[in-house]
N, CA, C and O atoms as a GROMACS GRO file, in nm:
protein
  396
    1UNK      N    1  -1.291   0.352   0.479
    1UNK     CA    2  -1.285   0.234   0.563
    1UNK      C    3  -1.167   0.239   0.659
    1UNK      O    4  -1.200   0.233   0.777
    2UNK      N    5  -1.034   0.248   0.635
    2UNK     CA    6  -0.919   0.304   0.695
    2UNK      C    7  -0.903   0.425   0.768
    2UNK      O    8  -0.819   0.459   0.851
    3UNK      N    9  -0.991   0.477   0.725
    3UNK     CA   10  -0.966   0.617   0.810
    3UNK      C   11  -0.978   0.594   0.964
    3UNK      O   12  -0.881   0.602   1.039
    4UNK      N   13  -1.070   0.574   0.995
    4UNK     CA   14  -1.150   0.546   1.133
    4UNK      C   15  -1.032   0.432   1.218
    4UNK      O   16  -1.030   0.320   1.168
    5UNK      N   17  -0.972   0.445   1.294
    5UNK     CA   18  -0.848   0.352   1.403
    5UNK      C   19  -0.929   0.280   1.451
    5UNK      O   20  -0.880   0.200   1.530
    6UNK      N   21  -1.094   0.269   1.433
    6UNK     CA   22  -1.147   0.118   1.518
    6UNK      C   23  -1.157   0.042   1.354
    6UNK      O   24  -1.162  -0.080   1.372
    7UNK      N   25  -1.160   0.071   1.221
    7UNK     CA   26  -1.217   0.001   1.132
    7UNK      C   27  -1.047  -0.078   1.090
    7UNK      O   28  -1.055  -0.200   1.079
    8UNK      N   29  -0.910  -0.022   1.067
    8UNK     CA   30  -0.804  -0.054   1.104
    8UNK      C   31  -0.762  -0.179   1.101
    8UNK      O   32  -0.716  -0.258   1.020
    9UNK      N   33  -0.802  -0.174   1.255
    9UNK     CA   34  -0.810  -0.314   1.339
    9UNK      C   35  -0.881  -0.396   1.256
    9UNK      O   36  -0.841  -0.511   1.274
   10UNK      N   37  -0.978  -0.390   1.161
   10UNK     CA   38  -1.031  -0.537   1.128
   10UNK      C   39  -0.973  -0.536   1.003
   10UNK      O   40  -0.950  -0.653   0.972
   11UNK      N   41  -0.936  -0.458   0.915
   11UNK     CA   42  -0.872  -0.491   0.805
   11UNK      C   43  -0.713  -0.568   0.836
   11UNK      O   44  -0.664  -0.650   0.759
   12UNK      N   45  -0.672  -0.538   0.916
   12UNK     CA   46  -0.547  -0.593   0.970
   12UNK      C   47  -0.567  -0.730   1.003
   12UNK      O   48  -0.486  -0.821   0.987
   13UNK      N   49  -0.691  -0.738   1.055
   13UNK     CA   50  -0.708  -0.889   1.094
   13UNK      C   51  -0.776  -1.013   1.006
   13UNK      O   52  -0.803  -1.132   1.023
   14UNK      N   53  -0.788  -0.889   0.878
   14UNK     CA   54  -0.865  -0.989   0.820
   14UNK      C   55  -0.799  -1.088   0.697
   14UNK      O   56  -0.777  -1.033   0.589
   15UNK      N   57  -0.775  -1.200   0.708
   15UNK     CA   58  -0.648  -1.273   0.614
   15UNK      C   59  -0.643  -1.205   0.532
   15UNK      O   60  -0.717  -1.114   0.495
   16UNK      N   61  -0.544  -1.249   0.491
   16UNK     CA   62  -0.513  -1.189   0.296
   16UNK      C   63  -0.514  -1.074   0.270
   16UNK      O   64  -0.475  -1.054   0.155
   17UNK      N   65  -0.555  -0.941   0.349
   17UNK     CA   66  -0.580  -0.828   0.349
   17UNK      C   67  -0.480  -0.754   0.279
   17UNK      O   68  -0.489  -0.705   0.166
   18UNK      N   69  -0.335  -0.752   0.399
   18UNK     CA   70  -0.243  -0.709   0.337
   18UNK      C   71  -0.185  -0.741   0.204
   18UNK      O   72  -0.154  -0.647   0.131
   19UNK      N   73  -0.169  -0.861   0.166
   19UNK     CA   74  -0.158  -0.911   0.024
   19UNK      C   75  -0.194  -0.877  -0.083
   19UNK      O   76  -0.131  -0.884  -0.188
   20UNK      N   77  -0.362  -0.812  -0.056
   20UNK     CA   78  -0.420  -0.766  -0.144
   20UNK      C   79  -0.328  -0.653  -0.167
   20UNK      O   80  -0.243  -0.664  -0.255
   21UNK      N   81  -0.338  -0.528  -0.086
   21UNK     CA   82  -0.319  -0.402  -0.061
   21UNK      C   83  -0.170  -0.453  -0.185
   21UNK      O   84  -0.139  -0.390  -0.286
   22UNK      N   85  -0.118  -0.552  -0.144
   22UNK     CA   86   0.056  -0.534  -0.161
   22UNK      C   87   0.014  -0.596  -0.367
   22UNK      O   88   0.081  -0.564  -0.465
   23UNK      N   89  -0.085  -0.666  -0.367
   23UNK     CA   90  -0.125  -0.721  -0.504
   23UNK      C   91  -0.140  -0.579  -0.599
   23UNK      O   92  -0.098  -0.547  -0.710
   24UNK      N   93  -0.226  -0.510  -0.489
   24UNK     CA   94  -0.293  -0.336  -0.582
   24UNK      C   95  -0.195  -0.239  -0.592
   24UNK      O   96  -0.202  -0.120  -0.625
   25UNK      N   97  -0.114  -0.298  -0.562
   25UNK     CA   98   0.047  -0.158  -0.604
   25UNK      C   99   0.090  -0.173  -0.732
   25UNK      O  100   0.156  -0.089  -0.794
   26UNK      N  101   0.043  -0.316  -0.788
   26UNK     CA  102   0.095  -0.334  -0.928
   26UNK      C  103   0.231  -0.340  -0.955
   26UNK      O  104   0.270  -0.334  -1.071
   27UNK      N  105   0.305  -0.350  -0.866
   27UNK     CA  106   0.428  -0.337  -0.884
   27UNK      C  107   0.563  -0.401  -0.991
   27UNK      O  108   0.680  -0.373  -1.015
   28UNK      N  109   0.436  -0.525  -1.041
   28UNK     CA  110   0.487  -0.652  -1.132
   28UNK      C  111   0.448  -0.566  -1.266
   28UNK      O  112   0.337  -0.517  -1.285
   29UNK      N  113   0.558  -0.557  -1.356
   29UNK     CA  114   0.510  -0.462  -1.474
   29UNK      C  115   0.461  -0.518  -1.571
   29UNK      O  116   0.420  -0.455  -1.668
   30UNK      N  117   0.454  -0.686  -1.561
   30UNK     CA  118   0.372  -0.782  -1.676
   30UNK      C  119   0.252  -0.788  -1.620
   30UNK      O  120   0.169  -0.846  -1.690
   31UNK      N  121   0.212  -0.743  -1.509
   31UNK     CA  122   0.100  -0.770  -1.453
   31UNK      C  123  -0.039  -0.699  -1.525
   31UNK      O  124  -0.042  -0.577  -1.511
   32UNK      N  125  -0.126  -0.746  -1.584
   32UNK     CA  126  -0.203  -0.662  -1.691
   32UNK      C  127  -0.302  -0.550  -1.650
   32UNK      O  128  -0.347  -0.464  -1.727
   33UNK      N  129  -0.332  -0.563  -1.512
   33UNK     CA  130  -0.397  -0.492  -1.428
   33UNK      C  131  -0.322  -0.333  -1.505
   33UNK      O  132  -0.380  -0.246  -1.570
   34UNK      N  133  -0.176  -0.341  -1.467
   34UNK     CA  134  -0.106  -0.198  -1.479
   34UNK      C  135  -0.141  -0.146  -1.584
   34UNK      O  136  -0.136  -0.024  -1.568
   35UNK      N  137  -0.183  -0.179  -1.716
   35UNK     CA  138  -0.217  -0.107  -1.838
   35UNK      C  139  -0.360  -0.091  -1.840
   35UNK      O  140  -0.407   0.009  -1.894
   36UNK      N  141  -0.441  -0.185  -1.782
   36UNK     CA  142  -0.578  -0.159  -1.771
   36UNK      C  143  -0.638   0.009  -1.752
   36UNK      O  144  -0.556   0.100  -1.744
   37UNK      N  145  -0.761   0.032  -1.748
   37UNK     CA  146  -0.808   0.164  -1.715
   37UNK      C  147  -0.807   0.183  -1.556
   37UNK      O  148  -0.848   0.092  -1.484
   38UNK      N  149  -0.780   0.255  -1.524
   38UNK     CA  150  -0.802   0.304  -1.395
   38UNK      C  151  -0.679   0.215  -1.309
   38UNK      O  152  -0.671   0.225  -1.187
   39UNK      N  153  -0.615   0.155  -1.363
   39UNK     CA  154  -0.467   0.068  -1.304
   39UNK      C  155  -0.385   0.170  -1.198
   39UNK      O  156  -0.366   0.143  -1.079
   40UNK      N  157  -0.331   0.312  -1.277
   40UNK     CA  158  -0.290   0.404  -1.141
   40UNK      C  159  -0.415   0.437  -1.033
   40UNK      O  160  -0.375   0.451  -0.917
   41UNK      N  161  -0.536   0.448  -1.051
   41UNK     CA  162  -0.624   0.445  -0.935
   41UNK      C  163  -0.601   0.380  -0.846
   41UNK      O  164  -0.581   0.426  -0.734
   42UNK      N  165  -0.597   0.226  -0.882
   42UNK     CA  166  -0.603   0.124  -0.783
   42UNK      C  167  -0.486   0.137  -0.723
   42UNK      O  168  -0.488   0.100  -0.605
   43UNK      N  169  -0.336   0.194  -0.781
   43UNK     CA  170  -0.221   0.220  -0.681
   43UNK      C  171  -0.218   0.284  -0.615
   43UNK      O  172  -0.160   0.260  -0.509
   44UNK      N  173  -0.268   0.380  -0.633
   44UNK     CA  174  -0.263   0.509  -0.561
   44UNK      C  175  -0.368   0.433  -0.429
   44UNK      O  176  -0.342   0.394  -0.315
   45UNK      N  177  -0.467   0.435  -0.495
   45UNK     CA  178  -0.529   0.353  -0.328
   45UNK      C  179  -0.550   0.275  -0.215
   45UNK      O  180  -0.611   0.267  -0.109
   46UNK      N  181  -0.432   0.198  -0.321
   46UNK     CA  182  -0.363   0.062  -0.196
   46UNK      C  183  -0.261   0.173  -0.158
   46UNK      O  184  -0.312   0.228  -0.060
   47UNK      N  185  -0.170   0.219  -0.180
   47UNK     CA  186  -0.079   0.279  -0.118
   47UNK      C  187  -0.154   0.374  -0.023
   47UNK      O  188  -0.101   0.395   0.087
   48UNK      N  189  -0.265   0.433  -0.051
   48UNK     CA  190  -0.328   0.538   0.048
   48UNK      C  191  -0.392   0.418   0.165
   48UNK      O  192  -0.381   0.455   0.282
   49UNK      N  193  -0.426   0.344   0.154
   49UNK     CA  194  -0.512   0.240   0.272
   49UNK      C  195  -0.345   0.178   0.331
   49UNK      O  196  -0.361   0.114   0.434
   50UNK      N  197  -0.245   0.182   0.302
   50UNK     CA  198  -0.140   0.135   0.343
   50UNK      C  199  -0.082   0.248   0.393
   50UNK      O  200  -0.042   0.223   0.506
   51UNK      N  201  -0.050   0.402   0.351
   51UNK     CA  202  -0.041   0.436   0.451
   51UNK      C  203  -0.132   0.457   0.552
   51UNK      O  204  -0.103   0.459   0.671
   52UNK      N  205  -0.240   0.473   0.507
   52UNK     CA  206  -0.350   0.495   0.680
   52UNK      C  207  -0.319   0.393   0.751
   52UNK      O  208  -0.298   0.424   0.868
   53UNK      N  209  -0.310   0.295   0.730
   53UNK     CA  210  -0.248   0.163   0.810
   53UNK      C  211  -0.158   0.186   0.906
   53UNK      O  212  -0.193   0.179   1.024
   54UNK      N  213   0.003   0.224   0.860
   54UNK     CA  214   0.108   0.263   0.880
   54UNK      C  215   0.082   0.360   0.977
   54UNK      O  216   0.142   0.354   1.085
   55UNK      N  217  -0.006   0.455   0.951
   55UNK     CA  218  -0.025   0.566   1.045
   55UNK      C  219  -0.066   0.545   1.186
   55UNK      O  220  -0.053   0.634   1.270
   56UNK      N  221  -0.119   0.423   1.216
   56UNK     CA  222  -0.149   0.341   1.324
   56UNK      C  223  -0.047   0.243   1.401
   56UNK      O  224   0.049   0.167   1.384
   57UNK      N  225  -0.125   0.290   1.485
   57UNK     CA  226  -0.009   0.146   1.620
   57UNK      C  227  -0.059   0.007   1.563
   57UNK      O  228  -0.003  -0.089   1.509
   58UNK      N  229  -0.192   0.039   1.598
   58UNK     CA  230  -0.271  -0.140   1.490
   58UNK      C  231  -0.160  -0.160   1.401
   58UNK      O  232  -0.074  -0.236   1.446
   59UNK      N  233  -0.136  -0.105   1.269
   59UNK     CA  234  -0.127  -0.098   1.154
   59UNK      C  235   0.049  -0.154   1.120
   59UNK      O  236   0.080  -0.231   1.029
   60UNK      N  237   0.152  -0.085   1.229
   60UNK     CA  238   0.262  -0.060   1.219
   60UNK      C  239   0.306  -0.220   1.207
   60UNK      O  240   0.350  -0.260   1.098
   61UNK      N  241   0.298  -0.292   1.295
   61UNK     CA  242   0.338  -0.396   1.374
   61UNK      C  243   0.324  -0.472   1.227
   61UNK      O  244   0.419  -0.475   1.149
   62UNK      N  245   0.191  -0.536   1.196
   62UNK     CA  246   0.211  -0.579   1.119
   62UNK      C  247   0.223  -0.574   0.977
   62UNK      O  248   0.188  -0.666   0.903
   63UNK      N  249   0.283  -0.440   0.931
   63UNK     CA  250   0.237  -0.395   0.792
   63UNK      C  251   0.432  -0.404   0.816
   63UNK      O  252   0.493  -0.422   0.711
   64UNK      N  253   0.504  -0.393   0.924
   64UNK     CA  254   0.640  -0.414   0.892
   64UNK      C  255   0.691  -0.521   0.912
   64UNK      O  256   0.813  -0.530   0.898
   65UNK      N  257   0.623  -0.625   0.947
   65UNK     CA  258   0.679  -0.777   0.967
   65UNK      C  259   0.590  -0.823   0.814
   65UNK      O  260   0.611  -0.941   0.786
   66UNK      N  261   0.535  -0.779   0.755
   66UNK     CA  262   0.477  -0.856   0.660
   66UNK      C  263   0.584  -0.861   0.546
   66UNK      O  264   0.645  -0.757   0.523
   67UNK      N  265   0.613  -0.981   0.468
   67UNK     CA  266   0.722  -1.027   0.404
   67UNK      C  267   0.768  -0.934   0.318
   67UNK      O  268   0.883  -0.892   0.330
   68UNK      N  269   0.651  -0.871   0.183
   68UNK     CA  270   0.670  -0.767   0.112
   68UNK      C  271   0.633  -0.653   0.097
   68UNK      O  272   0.672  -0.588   0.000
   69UNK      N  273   0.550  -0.601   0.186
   69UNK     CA  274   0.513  -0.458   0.245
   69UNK      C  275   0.637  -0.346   0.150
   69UNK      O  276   0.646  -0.298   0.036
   70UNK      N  277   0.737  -0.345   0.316
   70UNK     CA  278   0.854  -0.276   0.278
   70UNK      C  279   0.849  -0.284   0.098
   70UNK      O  280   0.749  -0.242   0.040
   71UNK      N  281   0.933  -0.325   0.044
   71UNK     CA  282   1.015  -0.406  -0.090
   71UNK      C  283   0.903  -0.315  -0.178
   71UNK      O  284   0.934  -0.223  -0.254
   72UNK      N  285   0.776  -0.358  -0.152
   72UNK     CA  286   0.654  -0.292  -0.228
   72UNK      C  287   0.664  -0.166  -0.224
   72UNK      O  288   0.723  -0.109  -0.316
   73UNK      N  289   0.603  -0.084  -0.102
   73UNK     CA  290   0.621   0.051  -0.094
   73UNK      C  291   0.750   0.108  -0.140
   73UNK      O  292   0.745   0.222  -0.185
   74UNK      N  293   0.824   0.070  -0.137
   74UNK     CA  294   0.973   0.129  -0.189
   74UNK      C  295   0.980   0.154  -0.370
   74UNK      O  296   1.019   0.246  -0.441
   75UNK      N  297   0.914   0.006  -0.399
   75UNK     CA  298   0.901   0.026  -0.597
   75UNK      C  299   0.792   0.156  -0.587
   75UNK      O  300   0.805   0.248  -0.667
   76UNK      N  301   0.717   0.159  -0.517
   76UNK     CA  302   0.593   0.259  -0.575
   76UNK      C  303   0.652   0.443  -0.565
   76UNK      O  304   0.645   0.545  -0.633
   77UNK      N  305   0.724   0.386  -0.401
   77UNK     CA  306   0.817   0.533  -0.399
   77UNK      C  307   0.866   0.599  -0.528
   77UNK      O  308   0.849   0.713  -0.572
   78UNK      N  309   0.932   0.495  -0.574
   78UNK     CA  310   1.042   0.520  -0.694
   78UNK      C  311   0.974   0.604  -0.817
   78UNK      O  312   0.851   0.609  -0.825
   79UNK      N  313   1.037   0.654  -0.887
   79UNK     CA  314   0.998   0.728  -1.011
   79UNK      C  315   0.944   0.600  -1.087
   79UNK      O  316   0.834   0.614  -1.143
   80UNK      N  317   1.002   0.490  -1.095
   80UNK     CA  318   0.991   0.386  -1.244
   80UNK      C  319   0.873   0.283  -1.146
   80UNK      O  320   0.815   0.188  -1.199
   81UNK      N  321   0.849   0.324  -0.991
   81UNK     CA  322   0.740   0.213  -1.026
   81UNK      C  323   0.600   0.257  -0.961
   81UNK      O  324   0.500   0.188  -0.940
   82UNK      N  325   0.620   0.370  -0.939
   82UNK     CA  326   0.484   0.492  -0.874
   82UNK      C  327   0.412   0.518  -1.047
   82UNK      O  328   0.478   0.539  -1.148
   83UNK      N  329   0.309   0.510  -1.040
   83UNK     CA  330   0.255   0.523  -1.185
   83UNK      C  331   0.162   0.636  -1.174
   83UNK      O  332   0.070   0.641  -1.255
   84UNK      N  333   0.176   0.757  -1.056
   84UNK     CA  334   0.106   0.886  -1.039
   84UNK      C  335   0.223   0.922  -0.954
   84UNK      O  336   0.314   0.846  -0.921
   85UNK      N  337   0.204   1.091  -0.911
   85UNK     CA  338   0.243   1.177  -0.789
   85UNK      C  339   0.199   1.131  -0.688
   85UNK      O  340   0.273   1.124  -0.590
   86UNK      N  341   0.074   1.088  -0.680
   86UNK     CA  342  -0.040   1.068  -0.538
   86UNK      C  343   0.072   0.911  -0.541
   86UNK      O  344   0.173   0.914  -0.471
   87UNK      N  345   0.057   0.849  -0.582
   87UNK     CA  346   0.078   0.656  -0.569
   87UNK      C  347   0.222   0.724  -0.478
   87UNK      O  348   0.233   0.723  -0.356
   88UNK      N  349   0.314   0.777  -0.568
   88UNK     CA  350   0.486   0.812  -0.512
   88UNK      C  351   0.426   0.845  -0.375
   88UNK      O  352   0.431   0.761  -0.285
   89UNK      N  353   0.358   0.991  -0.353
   89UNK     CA  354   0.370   0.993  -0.225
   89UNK      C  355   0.292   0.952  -0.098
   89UNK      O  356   0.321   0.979   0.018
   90UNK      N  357   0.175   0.873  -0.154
   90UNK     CA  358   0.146   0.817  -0.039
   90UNK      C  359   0.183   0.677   0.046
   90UNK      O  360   0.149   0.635   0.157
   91UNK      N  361   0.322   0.593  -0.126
   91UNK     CA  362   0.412   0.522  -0.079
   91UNK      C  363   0.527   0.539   0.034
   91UNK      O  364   0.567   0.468   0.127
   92UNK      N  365   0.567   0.692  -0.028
   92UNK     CA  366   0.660   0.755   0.077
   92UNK      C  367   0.638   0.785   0.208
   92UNK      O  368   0.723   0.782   0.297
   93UNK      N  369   0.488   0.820   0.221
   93UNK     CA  370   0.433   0.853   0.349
   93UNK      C  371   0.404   0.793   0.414
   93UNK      O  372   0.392   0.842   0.527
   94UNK      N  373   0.374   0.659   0.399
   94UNK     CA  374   0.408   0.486   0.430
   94UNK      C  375   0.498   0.421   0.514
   94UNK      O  376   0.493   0.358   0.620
   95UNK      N  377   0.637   0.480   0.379
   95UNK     CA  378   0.726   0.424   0.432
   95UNK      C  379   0.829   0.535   0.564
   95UNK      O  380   0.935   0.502   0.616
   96UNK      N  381   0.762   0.650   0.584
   96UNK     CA  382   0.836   0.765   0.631
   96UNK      C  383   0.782   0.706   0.755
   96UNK      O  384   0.863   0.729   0.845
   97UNK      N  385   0.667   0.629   0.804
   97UNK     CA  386   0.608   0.581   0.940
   97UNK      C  387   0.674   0.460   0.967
   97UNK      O  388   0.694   0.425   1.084
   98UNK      N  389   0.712   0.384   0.862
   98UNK     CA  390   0.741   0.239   0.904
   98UNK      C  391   0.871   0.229   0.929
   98UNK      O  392   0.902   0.157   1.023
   99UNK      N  393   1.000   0.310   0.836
   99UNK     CA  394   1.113   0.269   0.887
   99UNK      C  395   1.150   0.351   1.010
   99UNK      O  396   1.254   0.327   1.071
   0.00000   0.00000   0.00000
């Protein structure tokens, strides 16, 4: 869905979008999602649709004015809150576009 720079544009525009993305990082460690099955999947894939985001002019603008974007991608960067290799680096690759 992200891949494509015209499909982008509507996830960006579409409310709550980012929130979600920033909800699926799991980053809250009481959050029960994180122990669930497939819990690092879903990180790893918000962080991958966040960086494809990032990777865009669409994407940039508002994925760095959004309140917890940053703060988020940074726990997932980290050793203690990336819960795969893929989640760490496609947080990093995220945040290597945005700052």
């Amino acid at each position: 869905m992200v891949i494509s720079d015209a499909n982008k544009a509507f996830v960006i525009e579409h409310e709550g979008a980012i929130d979600a993305l920033v909800a699926g990082l799991l980053i809250d460690e009481s959050n029960p999602r994180r122990t669930q099955e497939a819990g690092d999947e879903l990180q790893a894939t918000c962080a991958l649709v966040l960086q494809n985001l990032a990777l865009s002019d669409v994407g940039k603008g508002p994925l760095r004015s959004h309140p917890s974007v940053m703060e988020a991608l940074r726990v997932v960067a980290s050793a203690e809150g990336g819960m795969t290799e893929k989640a760490r680096q496609y947080a990093s690759g995220a945040l290597f576009e945005l700052d």
